[in-house]
N, C-alpha and C positions, 0 to 999 in steps of 0.2 A: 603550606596550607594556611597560615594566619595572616599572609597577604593576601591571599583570595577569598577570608574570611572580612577581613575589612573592606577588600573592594565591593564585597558583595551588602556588607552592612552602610556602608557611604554610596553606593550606586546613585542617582539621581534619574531612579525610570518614574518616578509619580509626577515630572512637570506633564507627561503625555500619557503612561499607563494608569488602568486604577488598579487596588487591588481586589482582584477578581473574588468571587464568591466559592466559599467550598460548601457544595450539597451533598444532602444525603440522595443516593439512587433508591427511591423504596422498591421500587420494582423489579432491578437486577440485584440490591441485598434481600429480596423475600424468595426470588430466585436461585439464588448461591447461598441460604441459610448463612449470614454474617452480617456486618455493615461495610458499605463500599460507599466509600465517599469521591465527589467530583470537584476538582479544583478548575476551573471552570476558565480558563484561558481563552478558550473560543470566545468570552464576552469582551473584551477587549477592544478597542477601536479598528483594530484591521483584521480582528478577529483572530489574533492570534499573538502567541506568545512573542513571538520576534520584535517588536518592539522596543520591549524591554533591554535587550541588547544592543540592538543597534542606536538606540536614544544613549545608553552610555557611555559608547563607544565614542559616540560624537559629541556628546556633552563636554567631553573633557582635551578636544581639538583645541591647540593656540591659536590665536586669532590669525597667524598667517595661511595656517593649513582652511582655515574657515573661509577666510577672505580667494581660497584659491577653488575650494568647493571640492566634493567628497564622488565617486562613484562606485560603484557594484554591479554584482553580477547577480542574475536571479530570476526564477520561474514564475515566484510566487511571494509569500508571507514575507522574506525579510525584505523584498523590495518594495512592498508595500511601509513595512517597517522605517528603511531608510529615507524613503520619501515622506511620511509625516514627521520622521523627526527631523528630517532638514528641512521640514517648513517652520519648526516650532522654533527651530533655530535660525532661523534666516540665513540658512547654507544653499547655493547653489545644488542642485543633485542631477547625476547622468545613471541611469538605471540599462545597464544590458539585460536584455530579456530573449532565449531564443525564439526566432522565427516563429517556433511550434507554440508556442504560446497562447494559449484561449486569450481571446478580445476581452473578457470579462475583467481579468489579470491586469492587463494590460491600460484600460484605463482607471482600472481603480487607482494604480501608482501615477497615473499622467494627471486624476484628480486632483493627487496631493502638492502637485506644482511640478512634480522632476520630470527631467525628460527623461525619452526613454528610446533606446535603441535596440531595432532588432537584428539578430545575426545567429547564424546557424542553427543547428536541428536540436542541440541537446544543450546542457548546462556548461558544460568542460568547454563547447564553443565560444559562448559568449562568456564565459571565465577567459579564455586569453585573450578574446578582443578588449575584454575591458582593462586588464593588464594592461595590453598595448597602450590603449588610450589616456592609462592612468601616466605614463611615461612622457608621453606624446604631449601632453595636457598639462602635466605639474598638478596631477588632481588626487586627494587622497584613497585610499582603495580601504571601503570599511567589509572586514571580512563576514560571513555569515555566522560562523560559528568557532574556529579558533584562532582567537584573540583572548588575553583576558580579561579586557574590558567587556567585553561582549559578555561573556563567559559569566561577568560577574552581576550582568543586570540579569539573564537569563536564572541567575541562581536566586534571586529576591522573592521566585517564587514559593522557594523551600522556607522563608523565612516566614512569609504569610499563612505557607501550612502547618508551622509548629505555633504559631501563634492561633489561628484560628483553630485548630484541635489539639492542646494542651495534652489532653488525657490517651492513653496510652495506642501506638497503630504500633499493626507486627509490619507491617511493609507500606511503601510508596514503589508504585511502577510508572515508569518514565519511558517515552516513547524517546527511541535514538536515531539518527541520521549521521551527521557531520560530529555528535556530540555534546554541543552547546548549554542544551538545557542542562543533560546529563550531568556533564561534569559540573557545573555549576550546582545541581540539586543536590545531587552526591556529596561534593565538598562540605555542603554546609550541615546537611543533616549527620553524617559521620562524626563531622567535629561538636555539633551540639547533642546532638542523642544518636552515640553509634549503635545503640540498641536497637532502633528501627531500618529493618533490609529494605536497601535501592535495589530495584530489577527493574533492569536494561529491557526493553522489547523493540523487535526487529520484525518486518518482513520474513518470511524466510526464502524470499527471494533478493533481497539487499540487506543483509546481516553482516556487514562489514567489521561492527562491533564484536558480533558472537566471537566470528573468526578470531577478532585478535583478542578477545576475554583468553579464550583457551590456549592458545595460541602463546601468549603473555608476547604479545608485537603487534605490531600494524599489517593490516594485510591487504592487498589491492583485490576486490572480485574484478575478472573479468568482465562482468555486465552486472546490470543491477535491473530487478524489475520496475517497472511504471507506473502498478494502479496506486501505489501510497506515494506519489511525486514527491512529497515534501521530505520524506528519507530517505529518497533514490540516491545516495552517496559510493561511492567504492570504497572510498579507503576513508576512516576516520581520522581528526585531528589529530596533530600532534601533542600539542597542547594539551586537547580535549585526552589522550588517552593516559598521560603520564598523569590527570589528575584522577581520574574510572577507573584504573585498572586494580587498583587496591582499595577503593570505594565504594566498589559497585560488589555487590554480595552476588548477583546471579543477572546472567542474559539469558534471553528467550526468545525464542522464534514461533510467529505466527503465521497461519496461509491467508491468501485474500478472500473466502470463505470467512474465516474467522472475523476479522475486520467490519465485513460488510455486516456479520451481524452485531456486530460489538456499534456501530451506529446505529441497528435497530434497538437495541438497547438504550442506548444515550436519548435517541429520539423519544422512547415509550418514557424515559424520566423523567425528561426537560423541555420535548415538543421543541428541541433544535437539532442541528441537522452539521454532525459533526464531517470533517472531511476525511479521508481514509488515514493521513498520518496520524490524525488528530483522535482518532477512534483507537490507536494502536494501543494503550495501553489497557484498555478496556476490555481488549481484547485477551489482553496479557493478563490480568487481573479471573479471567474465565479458565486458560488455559491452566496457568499455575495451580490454582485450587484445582482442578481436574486430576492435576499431574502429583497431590498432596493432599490427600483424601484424607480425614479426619472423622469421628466420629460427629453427628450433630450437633449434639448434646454442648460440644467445645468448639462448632465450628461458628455456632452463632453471641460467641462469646467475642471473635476473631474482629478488627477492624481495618482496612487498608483505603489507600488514595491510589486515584487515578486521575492522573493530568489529562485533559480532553484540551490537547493544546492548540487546534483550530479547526474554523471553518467553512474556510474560502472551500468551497466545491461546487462544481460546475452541475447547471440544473441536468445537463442532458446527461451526468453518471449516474441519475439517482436510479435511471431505468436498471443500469446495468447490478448497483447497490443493492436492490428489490428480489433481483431475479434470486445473486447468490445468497443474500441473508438466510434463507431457511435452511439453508445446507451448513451454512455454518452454525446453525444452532441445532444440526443437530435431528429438525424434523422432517428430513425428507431424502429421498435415497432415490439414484438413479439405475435403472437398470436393462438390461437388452435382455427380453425372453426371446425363446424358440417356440411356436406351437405348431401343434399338426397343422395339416392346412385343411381345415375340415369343420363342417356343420358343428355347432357347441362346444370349439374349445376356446372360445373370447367370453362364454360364460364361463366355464369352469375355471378359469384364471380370474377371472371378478370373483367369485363365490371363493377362492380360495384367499382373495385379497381382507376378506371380512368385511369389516364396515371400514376401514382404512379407506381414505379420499385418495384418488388418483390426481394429482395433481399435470399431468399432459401424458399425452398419449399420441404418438406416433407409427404407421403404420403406410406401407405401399407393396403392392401384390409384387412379387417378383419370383419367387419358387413354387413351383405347382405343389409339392409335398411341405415344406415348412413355412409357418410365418413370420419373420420378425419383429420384432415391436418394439419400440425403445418408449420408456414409460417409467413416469415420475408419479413416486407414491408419497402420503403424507405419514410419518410415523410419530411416534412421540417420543423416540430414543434412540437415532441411529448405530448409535453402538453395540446394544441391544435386541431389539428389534428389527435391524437389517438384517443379520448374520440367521437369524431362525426366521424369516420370510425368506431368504436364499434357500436353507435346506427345505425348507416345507414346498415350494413348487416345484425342486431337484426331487423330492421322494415324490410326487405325484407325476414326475416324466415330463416335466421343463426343461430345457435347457436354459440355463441362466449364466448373468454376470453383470457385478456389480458395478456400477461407473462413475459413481457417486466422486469418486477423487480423480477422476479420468478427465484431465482441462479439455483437450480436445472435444470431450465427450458435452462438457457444459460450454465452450465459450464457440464452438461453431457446430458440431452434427445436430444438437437438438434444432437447432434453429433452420436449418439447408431440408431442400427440397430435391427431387430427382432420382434418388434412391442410386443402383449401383447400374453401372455402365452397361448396355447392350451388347457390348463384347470385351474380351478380356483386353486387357493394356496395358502394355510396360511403362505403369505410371510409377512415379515418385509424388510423395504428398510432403509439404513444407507448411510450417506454420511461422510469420513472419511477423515481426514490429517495425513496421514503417513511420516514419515522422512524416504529421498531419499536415504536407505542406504541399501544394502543387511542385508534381514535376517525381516525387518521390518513387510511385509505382510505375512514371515512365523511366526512368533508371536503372530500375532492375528491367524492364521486360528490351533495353537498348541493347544489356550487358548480354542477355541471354542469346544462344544461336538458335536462329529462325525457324531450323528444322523442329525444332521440340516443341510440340502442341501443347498448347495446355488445355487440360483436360477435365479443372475444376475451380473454378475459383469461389469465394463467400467473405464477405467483410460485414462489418457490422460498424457505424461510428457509437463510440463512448464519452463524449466531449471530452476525450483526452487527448495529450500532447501527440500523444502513439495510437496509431490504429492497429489494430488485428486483422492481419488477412493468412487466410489459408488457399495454398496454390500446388495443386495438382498438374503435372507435368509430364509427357510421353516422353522418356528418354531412354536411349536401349543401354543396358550394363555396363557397356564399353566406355560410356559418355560420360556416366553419372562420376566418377572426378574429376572429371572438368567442369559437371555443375557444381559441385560443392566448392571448388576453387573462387568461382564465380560468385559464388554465395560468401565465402567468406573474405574475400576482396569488397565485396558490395561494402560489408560493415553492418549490418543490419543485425540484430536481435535474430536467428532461425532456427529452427527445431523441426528435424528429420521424423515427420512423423506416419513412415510407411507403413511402421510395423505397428502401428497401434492400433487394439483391437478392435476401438469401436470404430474406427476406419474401413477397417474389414468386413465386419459385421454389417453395416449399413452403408457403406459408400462403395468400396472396393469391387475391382474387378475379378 
């Protein structure tokens, strides 16, 4: 620990980073009754923290590894990262980026002088291509996050927050991935005031850290989710975990829900517009006090940080950002009624909703006796508030159900048209992560046998690397191992989602 304390104190990330600003959020501390402070990493020149590591990584290259030039692997922030500081350094730089890459990405790092190559669908591909070429080349390979030189420029931010809030925080929450900032924030703040708790926040669909907090090991997830790209990791450092595992006081996992509103927040403070990794602890910062209720009296006594470590985000997510922000705070609940089918009962389910705003309303004739309806209301406390608007239309002879946590329910039926099939069908429904690249969804539909119709499909773009499709398939019982074979041969992200009920409800045959 006192070598990582001085690397992190001799770092040299101020020839290229500054040090960023820590604000007060008035609006999310008058909201959480406390003070919540933002260290402000999204301001940064590439807009994000990575920088700072990767500048000291290579700061401290011998001139023959300089004179031979540096490359990496990467989607986004540290290759933006490597490329301005191998220009500050007059380093050659070769940036691997996969294929799936938004263009946006992609020339931000070609502005800073490096080049850059494209290869494969995911990160782990253009990770061994650039291996190869590091070999191939005599070129140096600057890691993204463990190292700990990296490791120790990423920690400088802990430095700047004990310097710029002196006076007393109960916690700092730090968004994880690979680990980098973590273990670097952690190191330093343990060893200078172990009084104030580091917590870890994860996705809770790429928590590779939670696992091995608990765990006390490294764990590999089998897949990791996409919409917070910048911590889509499996398995965390090595490195990074022998220095967090006894550093870090609590990990935590959030849903994408959470996230998105945790940038409606950051947005309502700052009027900037954090990216989902970058919003993660913000999010974590909401969740924890949820999960550690106090009285008020002592809660607005309470002060913590939260790193808002970048934000490169691509304009065409913000649609998808928008949609789910209000469920992640919380105001708004989704739901599938049943009514008669009959003159005044679309009034008497308004009149029962009170003054509560509907926020959409879905509806197509298909049972001569009931109706369906799938239908977003605004509430002021879905914790609350959802569960006694369930029973109140259940006691007046609704049939209801709540969908509000149902993904299928938010990321394709509210949106699809058609309603449920004319005749029954020995369908299977899949929901798929395809990489945004030509040739992708002709792959799967190559693999598939010819005989199997399909019988639904619906995609949506979210200017991410992955798209979302849902595909509906005629396949008789007999068959359906052998799609799944085919499905998990493909490699793709899939989820069997026959039996889910808003499927049922509004799609199904």
């Amino acid at each position: 620990m006192p070598d990582m304390i001085k690397r992190i104190l001799t770092a040299p990330v101020y020839d290229v980073a500054i040090e960023s600003p820590l604000t007060l959020a008035p609006g999310l501390s008058h909201h959480l009754g406390c003070k919540v402070w933002l260290k402000r990493e999204d301001m940064q020149p590439i807009f994000s923290f990575k920088l700072r590591g990767a500048y000291a990584k290579m700061a401290r290259l011998d001139e023959a590894a300089r004179d031979k030039g540096v490359i990496t692997a990467s989607a986004g922030n540290h290759a933006q990262g490597v490329a301005l500081a191998a220009k500050k350094l007059k380093i050659k730089a070769l940036v691997v980026m996969p294929a799936t890459t938004p263009e946006i990405k992609v020339k931000a790092v070609q502005a800073h002088g490096a080049e850059v190559i494209l290869h494969g669908d995911a990160y782990d591909d253009a990770y061994l291509h650039a291996r190869t070429l590091e070999k191939e080349r005599g070129l140096t390979f600057i890691p993204p996050y463990d190292d700990p030189d990296v490791i120790a420029g990423q920690g400088t931010v802990a430095v700047e927050i004990l310097r710029q809030h002196p006076g007393p925080i109960e916690a700092v929450f730090v968004p994880v991935g690979g680990g980098g900032l973590l273990a670097g924030v952690a190191s330093y703040i343990k060893f200078v005031r172990p009084e104030v708790k580091v917590i870890a926040v994860e996705p809770e669909d790429s928590d590779c850290f939670y696992q091995a907090f608990h765990a006390r090991r490294r764990v590999t997830l089998p897949q990791v989710g996409l919409f917070a790209d910048g911590v889509a990791v499996r398995q965390i450092g090595e490195e990074t975990f022998r220095l967090t595992r006894d550093s870090v006081d609590e990990a935590l996992r959030v849903s994408t829900d959470d996230i998105c509103a945790a940038i409606k927040d950051i947005f309502a403070d700052t009027r900037s517009v954090a990216e989902p990794a970058g919003a993660l602890a913000v999010a974590g910062v909401r969740a924890w006090l949820a999960a550690h209720p106090r009285d008020p009296s002592e809660t607005r006594h309470r002060t913590f940080v939260a790193l808002v470590s970048g934000a490169n985000i691509n304009f065409d997510r913000l649609r998808h950002v928008a949609e789910r922000a209000t469920i992640g705070e919380r105001r708004e609940i989704l739901l599938s009624v049943t009514l008669p089918e009959r003159p005044g009962s679309l009034r008497a389910f308004c009149d029962l909703l009170g003054k509560r705003a509907i926020t959409e309303f879905n509806y197509r004739a298909f049972d001569p006796v009931a109706a369906r309806i799938f239908v977003g209301v605004h509430v002021a406390n879905a914790a609350h508030e959802g569960p006694a608007l369930v029973r109140k239309l259940t006691d007046h002879g609704f049939s209801v159900q709540d969908l509000t946590d149902n993904e299928l329910a938010k990321e394709h039926v509210r949106y699809m048209v058609g309603g449920h099939p004319p005749r029954a069908l020995e369908e299977v429904l899949y929901r798929f992560e395809f990489p945004e690249r030509p040739g992708a969804l002709v792959q799967v539909l190559t693999a598939l046998n010819p005989s199997w119709n399909i019988s639904l499909f619906h995609y949506r773009n979210h200017g991410a690397a992955y798209g979302r499709v849902l595909m509906g398939l005629e396949i008789p019982p007999a068959e359906r191992p052998a799609f799944r074979a085919i499905v998990d041969g493909l490699g793709f992200v899939a989820h069997d989602e026959t039996d889910n009920p808003a499927y049922r409800l509004f799609l199904g045959g």
